[in-house]
N, C-alpha and C positions, 0 to 999 in steps of 0.2 A: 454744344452742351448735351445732346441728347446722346453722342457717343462716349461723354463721359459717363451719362445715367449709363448708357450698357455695360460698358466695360468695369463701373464699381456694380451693377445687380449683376453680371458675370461670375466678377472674383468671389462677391459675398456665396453666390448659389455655390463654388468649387470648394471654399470654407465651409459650408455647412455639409456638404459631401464629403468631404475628409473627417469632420466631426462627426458623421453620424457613421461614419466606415470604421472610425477608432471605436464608439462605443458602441457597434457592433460587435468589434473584436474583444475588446473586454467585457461584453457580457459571455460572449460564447466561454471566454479563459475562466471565469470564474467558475460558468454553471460545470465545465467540464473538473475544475478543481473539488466541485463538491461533490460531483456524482462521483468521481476516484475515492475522494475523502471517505466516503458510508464503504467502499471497496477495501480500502486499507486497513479502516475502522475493525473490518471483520477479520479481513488475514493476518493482521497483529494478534487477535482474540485467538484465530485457529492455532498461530504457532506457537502462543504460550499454550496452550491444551496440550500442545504435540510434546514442545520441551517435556513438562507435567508428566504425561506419559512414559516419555523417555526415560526420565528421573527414574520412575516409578520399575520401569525392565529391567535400568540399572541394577539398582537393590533386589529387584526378585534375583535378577543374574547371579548375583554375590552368594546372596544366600544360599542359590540352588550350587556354586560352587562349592562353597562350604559343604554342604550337605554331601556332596557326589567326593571330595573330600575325606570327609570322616569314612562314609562309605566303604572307600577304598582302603585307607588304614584297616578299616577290620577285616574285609576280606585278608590283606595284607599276614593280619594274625593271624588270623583261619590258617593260612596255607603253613 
């Protein structure tokens, strides 16, 4: 009877070890999901600014095209 008591307070001690090694593991996956998350959080924020920006060169470009454009038509007349 007493190698039954070892062998079930055995298995029990090997289950409680696999249980505490699993929620190990999932705490580590989550703390590492959130501290990414506040990471992403930001470089989603930087690359709409960046688009934003971009947008924004676009249109200057156009216009300084236009401009350099007209420009030239008049020199064009000039000559």
């Amino acid at each position: 009877m007493s190698e039954n008591n070892i062998n079930l307070e055995t298995a029990r001690e090997y289950i409680l070890l696999v249980v505490a090694i699993i929620t190990a593991i999932a705490g580590i996956i989550f703390w590492v999901q959130n501290v990414d998350k506040d990471k992403i959080d930001r470089l989603e924020r930087d690359i709409e600014l960046i688009q934003a920006d971009i947008n924004k060169i676009k249109d200057n470009n156009t216009e300084i095209l236009r401009v350099v454009g007209r420009l030239e038509g008049k020199l064009d007349n000039i000559k």
